[in-house]
BAGU-152156 format. One record per atom (N, C-alpha, C, O, CB): x, y, z; residue in one letter. Coordinates in steps of 0.1 Angstrom, whole numbers, padded with zeros to 4 digits, always signed. Atoms other than C-alpha are relative to their C-alpha. Glycine has a CB too. Layout:
BEGIN
XYZA/...
REM end
This chain:
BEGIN
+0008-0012+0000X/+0000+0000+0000X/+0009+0012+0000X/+0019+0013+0006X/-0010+0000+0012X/-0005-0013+0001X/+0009+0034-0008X/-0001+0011+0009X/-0013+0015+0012X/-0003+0004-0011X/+0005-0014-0011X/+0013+0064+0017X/-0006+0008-0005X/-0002+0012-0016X/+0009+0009+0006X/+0005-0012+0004X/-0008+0090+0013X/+0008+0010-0003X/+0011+0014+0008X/-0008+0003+0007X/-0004-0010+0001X/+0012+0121-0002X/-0005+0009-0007X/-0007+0006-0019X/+0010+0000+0000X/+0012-0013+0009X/-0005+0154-0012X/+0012+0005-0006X/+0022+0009+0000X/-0011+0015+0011X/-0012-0013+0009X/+0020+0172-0038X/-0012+0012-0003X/-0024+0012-0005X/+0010-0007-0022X/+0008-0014-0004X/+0011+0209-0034X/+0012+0007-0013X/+0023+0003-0012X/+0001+0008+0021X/-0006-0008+0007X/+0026+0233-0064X/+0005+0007+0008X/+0000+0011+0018X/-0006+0005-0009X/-0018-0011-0009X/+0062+0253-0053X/-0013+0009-0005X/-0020+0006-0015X/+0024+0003-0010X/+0006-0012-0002X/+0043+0287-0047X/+0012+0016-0001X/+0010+0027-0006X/-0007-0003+0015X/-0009-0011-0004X/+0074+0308-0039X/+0016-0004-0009X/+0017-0016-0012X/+0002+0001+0019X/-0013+0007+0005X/+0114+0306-0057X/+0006-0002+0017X/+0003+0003+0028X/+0011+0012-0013X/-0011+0004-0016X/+0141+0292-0027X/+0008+0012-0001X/+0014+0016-0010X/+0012-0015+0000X/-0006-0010+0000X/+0155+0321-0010X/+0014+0005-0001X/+0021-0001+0007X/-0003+0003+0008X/-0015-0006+0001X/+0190+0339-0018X/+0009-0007+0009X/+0006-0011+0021X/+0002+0015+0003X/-0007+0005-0013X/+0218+0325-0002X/+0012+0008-0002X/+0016+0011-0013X/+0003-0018+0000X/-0012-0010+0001X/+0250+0347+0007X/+0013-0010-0011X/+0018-0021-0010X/+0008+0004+0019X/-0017+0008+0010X/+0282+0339-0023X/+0005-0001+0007X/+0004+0005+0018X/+0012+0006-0010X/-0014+0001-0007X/+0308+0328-0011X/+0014+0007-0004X/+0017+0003-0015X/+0003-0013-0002X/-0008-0007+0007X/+0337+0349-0016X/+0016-0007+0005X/+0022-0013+0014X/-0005+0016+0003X/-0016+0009+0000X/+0372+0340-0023X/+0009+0007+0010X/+0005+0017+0015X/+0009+0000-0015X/-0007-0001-0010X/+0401+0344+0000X/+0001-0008+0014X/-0002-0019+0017X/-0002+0009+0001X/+0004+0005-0014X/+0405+0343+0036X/-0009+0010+0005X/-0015+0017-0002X/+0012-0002+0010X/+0008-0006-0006X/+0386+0361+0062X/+0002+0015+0002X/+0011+0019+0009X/-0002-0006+0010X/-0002-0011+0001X/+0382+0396+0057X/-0001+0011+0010X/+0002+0022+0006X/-0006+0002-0009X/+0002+0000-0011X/+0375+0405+0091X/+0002-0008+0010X/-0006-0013+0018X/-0008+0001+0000X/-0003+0007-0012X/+0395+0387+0112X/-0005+0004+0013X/-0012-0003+0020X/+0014-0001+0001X/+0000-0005-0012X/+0392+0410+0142X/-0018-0001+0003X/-0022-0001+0014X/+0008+0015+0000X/+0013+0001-0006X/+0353+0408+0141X/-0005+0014-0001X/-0017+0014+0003X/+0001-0006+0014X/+0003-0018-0001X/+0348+0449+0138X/-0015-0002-0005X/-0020-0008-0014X/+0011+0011-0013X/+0015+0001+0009X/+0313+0455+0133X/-0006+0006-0010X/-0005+0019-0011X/-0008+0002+0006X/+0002-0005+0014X/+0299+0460+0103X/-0015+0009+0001X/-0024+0007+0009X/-0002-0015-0013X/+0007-0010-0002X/+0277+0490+0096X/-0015-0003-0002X/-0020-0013+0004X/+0004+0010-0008X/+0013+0001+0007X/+0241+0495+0080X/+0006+0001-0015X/+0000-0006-0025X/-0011+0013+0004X/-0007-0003+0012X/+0264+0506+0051X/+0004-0013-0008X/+0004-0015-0020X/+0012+0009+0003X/-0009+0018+0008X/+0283+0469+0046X/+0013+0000+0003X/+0021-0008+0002X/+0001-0003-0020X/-0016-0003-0001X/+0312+0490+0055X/+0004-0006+0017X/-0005-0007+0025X/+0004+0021-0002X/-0010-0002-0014X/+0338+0484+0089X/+0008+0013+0004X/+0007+0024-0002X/+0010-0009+0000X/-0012-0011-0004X/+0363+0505+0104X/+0016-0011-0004X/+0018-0023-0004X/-0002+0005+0022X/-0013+0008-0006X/+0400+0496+0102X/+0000-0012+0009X/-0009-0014+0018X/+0008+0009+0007X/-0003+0007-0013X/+0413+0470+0123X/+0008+0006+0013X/+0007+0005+0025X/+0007-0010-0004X/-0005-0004-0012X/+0438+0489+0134X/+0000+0015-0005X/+0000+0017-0017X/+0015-0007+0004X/+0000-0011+0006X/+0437+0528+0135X/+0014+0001-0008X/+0023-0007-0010X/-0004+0011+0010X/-0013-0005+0011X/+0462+0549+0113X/+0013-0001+0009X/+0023-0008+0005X/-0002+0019-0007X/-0013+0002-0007X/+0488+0555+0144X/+0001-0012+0008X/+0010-0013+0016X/+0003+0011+0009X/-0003+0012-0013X/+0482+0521+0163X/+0011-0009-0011X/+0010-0021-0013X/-0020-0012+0007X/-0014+0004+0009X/+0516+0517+0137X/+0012-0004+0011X/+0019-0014+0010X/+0007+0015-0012X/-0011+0001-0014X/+0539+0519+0170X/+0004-0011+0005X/+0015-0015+0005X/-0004+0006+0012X/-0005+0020-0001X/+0535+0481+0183X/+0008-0006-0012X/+0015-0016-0010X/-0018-0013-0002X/-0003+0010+0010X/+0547+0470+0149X/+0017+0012-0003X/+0021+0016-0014X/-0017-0003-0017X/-0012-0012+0003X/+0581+0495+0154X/+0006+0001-0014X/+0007+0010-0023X/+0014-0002+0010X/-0014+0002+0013X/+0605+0479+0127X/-0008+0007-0011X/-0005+0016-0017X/+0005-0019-0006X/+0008+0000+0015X/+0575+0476+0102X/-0003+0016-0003X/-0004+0021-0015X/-0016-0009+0000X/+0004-0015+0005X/+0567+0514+0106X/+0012+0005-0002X/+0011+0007-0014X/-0008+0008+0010X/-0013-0003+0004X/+0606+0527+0104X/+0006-0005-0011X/+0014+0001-0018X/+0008-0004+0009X/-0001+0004+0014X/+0607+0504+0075X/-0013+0010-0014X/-0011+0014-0026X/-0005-0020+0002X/+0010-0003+0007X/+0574+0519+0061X/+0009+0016-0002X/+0009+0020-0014X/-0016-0003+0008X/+0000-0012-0004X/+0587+0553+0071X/+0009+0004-0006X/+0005+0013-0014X/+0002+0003+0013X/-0014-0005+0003X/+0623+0558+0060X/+0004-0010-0013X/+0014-0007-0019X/+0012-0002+0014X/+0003+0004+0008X/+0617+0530+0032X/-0007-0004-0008X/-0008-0015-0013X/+0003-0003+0001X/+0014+0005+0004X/+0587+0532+0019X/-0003-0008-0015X/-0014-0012-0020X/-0009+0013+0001X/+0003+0005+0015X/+0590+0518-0015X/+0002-0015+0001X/-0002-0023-0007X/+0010+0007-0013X/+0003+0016-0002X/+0599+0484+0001X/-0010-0009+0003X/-0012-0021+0000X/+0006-0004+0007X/+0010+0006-0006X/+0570+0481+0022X/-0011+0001-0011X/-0019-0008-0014X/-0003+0007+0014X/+0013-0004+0014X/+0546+0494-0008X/+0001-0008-0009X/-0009-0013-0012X/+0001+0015-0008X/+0000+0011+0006X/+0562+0472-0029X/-0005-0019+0005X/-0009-0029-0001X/+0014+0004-0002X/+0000+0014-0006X/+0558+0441-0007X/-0016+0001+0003X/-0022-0010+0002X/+0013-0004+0014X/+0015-0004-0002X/+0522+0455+0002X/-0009-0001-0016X/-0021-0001-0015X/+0001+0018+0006X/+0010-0004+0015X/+0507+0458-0038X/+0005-0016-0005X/-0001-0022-0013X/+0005+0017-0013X/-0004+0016+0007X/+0527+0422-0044X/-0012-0008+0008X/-0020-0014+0001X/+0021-0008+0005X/+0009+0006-0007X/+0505+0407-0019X/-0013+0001-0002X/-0020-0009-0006X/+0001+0002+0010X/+0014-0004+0006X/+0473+0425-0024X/+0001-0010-0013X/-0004-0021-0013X/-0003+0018-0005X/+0004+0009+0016X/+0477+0411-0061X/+0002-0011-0003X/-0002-0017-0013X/+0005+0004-0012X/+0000+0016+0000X/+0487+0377-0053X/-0016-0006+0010X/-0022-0015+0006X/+0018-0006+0011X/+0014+0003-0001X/+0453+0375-0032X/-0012-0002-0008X/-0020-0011-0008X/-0003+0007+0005X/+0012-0002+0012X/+0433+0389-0058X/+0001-0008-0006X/-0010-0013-0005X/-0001+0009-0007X/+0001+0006+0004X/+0442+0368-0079X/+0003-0014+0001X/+0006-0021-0008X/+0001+0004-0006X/-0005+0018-0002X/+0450+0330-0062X/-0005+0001+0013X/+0003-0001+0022X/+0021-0007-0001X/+0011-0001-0010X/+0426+0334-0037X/+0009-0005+0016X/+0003-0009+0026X/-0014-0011-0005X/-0007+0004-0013X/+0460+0326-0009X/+0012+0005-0001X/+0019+0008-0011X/+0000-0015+0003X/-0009-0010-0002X/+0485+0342+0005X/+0015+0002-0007X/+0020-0009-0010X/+0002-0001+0011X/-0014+0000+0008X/+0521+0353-0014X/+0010-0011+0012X/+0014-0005+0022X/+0007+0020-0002X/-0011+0006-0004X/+0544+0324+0001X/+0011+0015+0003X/+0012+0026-0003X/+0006-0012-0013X/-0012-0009-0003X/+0573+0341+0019X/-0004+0012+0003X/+0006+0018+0007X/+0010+0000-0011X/+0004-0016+0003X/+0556+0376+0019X/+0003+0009-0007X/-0001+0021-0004X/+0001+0005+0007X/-0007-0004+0010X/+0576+0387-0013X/+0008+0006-0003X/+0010+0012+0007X/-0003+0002-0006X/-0015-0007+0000X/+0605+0402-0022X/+0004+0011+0004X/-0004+0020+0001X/+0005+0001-0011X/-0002-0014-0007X/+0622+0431-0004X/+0000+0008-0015X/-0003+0020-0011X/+0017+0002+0011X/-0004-0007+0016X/+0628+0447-0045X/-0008-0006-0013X/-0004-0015-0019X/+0016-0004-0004X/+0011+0004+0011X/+0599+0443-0071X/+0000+0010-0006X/+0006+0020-0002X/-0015-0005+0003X/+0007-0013+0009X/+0586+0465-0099X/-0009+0009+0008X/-0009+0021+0007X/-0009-0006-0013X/+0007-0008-0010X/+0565+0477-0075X/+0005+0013+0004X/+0003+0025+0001X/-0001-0007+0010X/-0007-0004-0009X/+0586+0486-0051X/+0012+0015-0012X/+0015+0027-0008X/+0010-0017+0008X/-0007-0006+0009X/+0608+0503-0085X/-0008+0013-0005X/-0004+0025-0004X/+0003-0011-0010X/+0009-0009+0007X/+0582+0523-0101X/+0000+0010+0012X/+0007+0020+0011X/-0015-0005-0005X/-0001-0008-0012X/+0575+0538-0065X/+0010+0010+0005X/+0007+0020+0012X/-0001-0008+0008X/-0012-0003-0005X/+0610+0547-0059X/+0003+0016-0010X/+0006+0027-0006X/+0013-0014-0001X/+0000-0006+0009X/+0610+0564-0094X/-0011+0015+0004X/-0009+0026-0001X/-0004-0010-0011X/+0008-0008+0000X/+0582+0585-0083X/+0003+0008+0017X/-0004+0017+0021X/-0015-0009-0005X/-0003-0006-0015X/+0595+0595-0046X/-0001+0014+0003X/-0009+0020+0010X/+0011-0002+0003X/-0001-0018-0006X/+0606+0630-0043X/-0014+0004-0002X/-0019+0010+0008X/+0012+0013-0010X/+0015-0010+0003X/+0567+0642-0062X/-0011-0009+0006X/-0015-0006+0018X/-0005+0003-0018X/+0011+0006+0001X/+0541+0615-0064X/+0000-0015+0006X/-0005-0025+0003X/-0002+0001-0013X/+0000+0021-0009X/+0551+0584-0038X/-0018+0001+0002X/-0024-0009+0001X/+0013-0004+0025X/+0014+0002-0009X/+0513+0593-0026X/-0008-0005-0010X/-0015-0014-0006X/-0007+0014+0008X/+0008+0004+0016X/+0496+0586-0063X/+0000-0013+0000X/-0011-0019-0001X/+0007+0003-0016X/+0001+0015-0004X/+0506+0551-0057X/-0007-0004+0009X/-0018-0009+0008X/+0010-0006+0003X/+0009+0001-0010X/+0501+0550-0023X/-0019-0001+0001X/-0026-0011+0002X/+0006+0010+0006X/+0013+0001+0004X/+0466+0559-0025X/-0006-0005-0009X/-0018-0005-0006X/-0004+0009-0002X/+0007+0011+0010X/+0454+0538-0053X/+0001-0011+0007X/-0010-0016+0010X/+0005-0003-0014X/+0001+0014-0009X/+0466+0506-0032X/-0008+0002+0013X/-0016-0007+0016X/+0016-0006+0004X/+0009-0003-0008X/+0452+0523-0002X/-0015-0002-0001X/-0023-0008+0007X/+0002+0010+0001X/+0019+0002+0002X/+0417+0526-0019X/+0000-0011-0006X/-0009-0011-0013X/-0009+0011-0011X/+0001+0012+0008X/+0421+0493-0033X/-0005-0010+0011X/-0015-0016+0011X/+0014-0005-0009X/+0002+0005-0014X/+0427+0478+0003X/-0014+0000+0005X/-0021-0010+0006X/+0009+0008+0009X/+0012-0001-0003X/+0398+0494+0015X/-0010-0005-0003X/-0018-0009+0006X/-0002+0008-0001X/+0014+0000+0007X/+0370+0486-0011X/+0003-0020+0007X/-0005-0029+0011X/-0002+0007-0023X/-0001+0020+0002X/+0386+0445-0008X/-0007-0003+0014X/-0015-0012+0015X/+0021-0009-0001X/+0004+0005-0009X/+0380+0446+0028X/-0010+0005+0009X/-0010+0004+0022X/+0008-0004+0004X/+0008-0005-0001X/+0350+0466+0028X/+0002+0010+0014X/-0006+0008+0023X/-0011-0010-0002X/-0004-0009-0010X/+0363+0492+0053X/-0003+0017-0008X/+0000+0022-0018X/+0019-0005+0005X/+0011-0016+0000X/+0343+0529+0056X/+0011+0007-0006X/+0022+0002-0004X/-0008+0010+0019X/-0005-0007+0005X/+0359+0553+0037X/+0003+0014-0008X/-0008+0019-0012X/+0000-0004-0002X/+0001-0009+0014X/+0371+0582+0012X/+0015+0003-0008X/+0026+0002-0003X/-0006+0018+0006X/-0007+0002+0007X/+0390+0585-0013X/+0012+0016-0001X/+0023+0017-0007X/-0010-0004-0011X/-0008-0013-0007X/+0402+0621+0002X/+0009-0003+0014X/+0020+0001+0017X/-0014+0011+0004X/-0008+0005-0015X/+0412+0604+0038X/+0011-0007-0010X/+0023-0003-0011X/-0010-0013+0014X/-0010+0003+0003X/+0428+0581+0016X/+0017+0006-0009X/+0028+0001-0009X/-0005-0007-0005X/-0008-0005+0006X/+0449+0605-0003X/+0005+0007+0016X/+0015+0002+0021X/-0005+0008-0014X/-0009-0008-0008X/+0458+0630+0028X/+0005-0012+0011X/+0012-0008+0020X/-0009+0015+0007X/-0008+0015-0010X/+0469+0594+0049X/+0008-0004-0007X/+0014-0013-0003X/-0008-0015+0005X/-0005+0005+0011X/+0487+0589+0016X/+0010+0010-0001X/+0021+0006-0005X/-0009-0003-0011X/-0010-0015+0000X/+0507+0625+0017X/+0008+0001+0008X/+0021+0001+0008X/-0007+0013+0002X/-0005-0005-0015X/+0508+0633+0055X/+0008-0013+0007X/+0020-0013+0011X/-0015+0006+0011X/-0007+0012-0010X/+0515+0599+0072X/+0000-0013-0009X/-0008-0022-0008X/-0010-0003+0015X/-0002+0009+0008X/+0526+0577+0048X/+0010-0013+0005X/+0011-0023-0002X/+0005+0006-0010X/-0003+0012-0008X/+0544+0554+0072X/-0009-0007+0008X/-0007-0019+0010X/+0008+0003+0007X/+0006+0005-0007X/+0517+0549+0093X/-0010-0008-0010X/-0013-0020-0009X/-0005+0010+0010X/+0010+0002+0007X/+0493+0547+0067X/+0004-0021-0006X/-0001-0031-0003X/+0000+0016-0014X/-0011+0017+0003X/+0521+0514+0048X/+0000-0007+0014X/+0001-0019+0012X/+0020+0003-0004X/-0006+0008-0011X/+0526+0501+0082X/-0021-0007+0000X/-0024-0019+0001X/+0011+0012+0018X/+0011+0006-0005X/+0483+0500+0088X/-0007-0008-0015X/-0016-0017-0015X/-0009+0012+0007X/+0005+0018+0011X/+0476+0480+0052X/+0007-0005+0004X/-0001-0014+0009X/+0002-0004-0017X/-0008+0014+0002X/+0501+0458+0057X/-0006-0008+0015X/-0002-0019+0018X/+0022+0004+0000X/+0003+0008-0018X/+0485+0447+0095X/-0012-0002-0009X/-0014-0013-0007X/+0000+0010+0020X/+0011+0005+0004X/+0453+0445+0074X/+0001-0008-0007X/-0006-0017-0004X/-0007+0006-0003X/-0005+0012+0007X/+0470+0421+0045X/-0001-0011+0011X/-0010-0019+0012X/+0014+0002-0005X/-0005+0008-0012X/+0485+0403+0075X/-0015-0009+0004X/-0016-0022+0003X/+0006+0012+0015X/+0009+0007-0012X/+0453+0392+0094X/-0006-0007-0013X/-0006-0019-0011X/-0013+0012+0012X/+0003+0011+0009X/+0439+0379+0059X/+0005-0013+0002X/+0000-0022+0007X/+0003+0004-0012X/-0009+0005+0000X/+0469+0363+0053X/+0002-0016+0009X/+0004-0027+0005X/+0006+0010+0002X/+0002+0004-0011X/+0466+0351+0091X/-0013-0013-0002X/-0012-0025+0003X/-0003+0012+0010X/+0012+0011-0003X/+0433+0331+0087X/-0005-0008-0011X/-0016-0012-0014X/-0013+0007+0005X/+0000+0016+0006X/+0442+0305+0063X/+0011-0011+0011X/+0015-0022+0006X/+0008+0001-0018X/-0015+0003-0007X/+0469+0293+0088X/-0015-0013+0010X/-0011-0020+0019X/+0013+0020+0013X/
REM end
């Protein structure tokens, strides 16, 4: 004998479900996310000081850290895991940057800056990013690179 089963016509489609997006976790620290979609930093602009070397490096060499900062970003972007090794102290990057020092280090700067931002949906403008890109450009290199990092961090 057969069970009784009523088939009832699907009425509604099955609801959305969140993508999945590539990488690692874009929010390690948990920061809470707005009404916007946006966060804050993880870490502010001067909380550079714990990380000494990396800011003295950022500060007085900035075309290494920038360089080693845009190699990474773009090994994320595109291989959805982190640059082995954390990449070379001397890249094209790092070259072009150097080229552009005495006028326009911040032109770079700020494009990877705003690039950072939008990837890991952190509040923004494209004005903060340029005068953090002018005025404090060590702090600024030293606070992507702790936001790379924590990506980076949570495939481990």
């Amino acid at each position: 004998m057969q069970p009784d089963i009523k088939s009832e016509p699907i009425s509604s489609q099955p609801k959305a479900v969140a993508t999945m997006k590539e990488g690692g976790n874009k929010n390690a620290l948990n920061r809470e996310i707005g009404e916007d979609g946006k966060r804050d930093w993880s870490f502010g602009v001067f909380d550079c000081f714990p990380r000494c070397r990396l800011c003295l490096c950022a500060t007085f060499c900035p075309c290494i850290v920038y360089g080693q900062n845009k190699q990474r970003l773009r090994h994320l972007k595109k291989r959805g895991v982190p640059l082995p090794g954390g990449g070379g102290r001397v890249n094209q990057d790092c070259r072009a940057y150097c080229c552009m020092l005495p006028c326009f280090y911040w032109v770079f700067e700020m494009g990877t800056r705003t690039e950072i931002r939008r990837r890991y949906d952190i509040r923004g403008e494209d004005l903060e990013d340029c005068l953090h890109s002018m005025y404090c450009h060590g702090c600024a290199l030293t606070q992507e690179r702790r936001e790379l990092e924590l990506e980076e961090a949570s495939f481990s």
